[in-house]
C-alpha positions as CSV (number, residue, x, y, z in Angstrom):
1,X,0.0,0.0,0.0
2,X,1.3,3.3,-1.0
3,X,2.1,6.0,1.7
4,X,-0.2,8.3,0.0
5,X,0.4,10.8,2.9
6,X,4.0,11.4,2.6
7,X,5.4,13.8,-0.8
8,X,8.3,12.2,-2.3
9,X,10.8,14.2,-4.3
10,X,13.1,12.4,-6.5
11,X,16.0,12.7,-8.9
12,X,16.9,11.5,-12.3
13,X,19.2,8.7,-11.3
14,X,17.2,6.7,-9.1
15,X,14.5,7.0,-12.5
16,X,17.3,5.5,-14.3
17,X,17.8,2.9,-12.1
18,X,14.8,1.4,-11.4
19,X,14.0,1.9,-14.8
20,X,17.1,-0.6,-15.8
21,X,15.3,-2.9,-13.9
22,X,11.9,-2.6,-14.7
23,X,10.9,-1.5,-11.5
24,X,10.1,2.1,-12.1
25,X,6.3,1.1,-10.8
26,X,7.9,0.8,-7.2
27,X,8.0,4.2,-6.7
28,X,4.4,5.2,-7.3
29,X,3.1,1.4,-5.2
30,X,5.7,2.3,-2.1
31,X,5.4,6.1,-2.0
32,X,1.9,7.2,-3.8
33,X,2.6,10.9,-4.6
34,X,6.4,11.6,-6.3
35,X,7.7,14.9,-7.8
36,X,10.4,14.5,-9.8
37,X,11.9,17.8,-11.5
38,X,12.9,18.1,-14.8
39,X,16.1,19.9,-13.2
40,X,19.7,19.6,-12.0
41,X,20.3,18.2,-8.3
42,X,20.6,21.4,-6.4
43,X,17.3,22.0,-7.9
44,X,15.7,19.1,-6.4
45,X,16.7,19.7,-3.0
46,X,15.2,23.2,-3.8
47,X,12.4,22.0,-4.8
48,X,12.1,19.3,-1.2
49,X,12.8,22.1,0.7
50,X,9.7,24.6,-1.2
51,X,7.6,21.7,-0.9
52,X,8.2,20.0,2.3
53,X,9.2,16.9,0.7
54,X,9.2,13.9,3.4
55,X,11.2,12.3,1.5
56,X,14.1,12.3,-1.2
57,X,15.4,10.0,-3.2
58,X,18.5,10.8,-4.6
59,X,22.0,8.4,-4.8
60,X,24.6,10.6,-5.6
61,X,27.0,11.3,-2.7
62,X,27.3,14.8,-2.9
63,X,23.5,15.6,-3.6
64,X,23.3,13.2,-0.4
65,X,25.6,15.3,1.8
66,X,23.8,18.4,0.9
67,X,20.5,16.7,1.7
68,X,21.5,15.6,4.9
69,X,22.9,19.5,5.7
70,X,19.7,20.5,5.1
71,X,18.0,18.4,7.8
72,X,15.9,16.5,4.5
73,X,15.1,13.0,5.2
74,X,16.5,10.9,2.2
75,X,16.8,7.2,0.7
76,X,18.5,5.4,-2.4
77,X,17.6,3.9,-5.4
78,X,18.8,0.7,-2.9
79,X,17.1,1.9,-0.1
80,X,13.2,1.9,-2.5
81,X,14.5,-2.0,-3.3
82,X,14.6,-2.7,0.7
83,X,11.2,-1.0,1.3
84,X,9.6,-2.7,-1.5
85,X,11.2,-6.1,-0.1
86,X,9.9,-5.2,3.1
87,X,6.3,-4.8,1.8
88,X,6.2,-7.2,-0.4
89,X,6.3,-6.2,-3.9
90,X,9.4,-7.8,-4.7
91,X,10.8,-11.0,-3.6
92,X,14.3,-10.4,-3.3
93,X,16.4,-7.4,-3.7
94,X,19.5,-9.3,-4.6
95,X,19.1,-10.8,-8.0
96,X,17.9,-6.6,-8.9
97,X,21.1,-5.8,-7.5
98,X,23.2,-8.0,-9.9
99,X,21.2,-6.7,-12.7
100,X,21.8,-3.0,-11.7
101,X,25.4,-3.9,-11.6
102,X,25.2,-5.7,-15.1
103,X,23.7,-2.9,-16.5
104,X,26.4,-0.4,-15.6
105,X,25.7,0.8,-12.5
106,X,28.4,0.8,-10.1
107,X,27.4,0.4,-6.3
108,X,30.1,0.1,-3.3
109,X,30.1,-3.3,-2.3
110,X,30.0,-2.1,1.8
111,X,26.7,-0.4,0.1
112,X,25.6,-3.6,-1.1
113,X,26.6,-5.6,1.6
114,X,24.1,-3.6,4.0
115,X,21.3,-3.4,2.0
116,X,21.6,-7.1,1.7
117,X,22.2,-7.7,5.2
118,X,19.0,-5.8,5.9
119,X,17.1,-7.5,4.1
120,X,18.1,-10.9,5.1
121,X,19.8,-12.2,2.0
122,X,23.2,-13.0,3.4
C-alpha cells in the first residue's frame, strides 16, 4: 500500500535505475505521490525544501551530503529495493542488484553488503 500521505521528491538517477530494472512502478506502489523535476540536483533539493518533501530520493553522494545539511530525510535507489522487499512487492532485492550492476551501475560493495544484510539475504 502506498504512503499516500508522505510527498516524495526524487531525482533522475534513481528513475534511471529502477527503470534498468523494470521496477520504475515501485516508486508510485511504495510512496503514492512523487515529484520528480525536470532539473539539476541542487534543484531538487530546492524543490524538497519549497515543498516540504518527506522524502528524497537521490544516490549521488554529494546531492546526499547536501541533503543531509539540510536536515531532508532521504533514501537510495537501494534503499526503494529494501522498502519494497519489506512490503512485499518484490521477492528479493539481490538478483535486482546484480542486474543493476550488469547494466552499468556501479554500487560500493559495503553499500551492497548492507542493504543485503537488511534485508536478510546474506
Amino acid at each position: 500500500m502506498p504512503e499516500k500521505a508522505r510527498l516524495v521528491v526524487v531525482n533522475t538517477t534513481p528513475i534511471i535505475v529502477l527503470s534498468l530494472i523494470g521496477k520504475l512502478d515501485l516508486l508510485h506502489l511504495l510512496y503514492g505521490q512523487v515529484v520528480a523535476p525536470p532539473s539539476v540536483q541542487a534543484e531538487v533539493l530546492a524543490l524538497a525544501l519549497e515543498l516540504n518533501a518527506d522524502l528524497v530520493i537521490v544516490d549521488e553522494r554529494l546531492a546526499r551530503l547536501h541533503a543531509k545539511r539540510l536536515g531532508l530525510t532521504l533514501t537510495g535507489s537501494l534503499g526503494v529495493l529494501l522498502r519494497a522487499k519489506q512490503l512485499g512487492h518484490v521477492k528479493a532485492v539481490a538478483p535486482l542488484i546484480r542486474r543493476l550492476r550488469q547494466g552499468g551501475i556501479h554500487l560500493s560493495d559495503m553499500v551492497v553488503a548492507q542493504v543485503l544484510a537488511l534485508a536478510d539475504e546474506i
